[in-house]
VEXDREN-480364 format. One record per residue (C-alpha): chain; x, y, z. Coordinates in nm, 3 decimals. Layout:
residues N
A	X	Y	Z
...
end
This chain:
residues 84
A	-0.438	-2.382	-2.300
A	-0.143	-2.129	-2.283
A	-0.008	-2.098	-1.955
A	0.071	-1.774	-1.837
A	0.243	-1.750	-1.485
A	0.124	-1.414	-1.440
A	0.031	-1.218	-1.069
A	-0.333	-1.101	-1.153
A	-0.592	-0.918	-0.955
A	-0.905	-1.168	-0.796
A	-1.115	-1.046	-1.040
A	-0.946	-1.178	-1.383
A	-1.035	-1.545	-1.331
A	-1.441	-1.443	-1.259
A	-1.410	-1.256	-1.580
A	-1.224	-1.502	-1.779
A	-1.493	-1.799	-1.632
A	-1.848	-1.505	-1.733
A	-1.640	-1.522	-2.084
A	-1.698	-1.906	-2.098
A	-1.387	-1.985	-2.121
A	-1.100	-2.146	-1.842
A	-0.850	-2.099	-1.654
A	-0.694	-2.217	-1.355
A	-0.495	-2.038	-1.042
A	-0.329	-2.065	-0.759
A	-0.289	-1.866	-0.469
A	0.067	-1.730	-0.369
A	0.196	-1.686	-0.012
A	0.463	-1.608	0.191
A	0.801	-1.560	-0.019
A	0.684	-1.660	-0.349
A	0.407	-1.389	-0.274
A	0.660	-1.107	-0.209
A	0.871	-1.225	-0.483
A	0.558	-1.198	-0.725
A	0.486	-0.868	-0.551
A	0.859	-0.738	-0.648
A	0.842	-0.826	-0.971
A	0.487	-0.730	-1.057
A	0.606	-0.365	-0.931
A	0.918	-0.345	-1.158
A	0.639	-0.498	-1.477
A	0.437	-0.188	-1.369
A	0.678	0.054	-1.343
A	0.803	-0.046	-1.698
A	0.485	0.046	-1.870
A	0.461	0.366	-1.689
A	0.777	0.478	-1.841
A	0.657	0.368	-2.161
A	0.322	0.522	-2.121
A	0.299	0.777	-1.862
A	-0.028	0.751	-1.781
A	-0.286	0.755	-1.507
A	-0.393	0.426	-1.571
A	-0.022	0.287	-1.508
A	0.042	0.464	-1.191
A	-0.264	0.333	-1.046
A	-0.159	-0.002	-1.116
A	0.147	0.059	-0.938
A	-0.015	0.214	-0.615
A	-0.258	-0.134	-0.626
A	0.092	-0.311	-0.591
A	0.204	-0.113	-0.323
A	-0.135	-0.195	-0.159
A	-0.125	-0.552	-0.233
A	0.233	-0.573	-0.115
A	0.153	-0.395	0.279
A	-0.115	-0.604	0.308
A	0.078	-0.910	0.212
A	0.356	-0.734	0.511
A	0.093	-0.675	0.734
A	0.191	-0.288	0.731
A	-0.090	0.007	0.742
A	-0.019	0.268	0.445
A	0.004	0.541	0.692
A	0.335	0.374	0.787
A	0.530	0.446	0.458
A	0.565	0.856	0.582
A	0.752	0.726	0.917
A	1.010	0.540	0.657
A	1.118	0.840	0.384
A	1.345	1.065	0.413
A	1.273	1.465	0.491
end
């Protein structure tokens, strides 16, 4: 089986089993989360400069997401933190 190492949304493996075939996971915490979390966000960003689409960017906001809740942080917090 070809191992893939990849950060992957809770849905892929249910999909991947209803297609008969397997795989396995593990769940990420703490530090190796973030880490994951940081890297899947620079992966993202990548294919939106290559492609520029919707599609991309709302891949990136799901990593945002993904990485607050990992932080415990509400979304309404990011305003308080940019700059006017």
């Amino acid at each position: 089986m070809p191992k893939y190492n990849k950060l992957v949304r809770d849905k892929v493996p249910r999909l991947i089993s209803s297609e008969q075939r397997n795989c396995s996971v593990r769940k990420l915490n703490g530090s190796e989360l973030m880490m994951a979390l940081r890297k899947k966000m620079l992966e993202e960003a990548k294919e939106f400069e290559r492609a520029g689409d919707m599609d991309e960017l709302a891949d990136i906001l799901e990593v945002i997401y993904a990485y607050l809740k990992a932080k415990g942080i509400e979304f309404s917090e990011i305003g308080a933190n940019q700059d006017e």
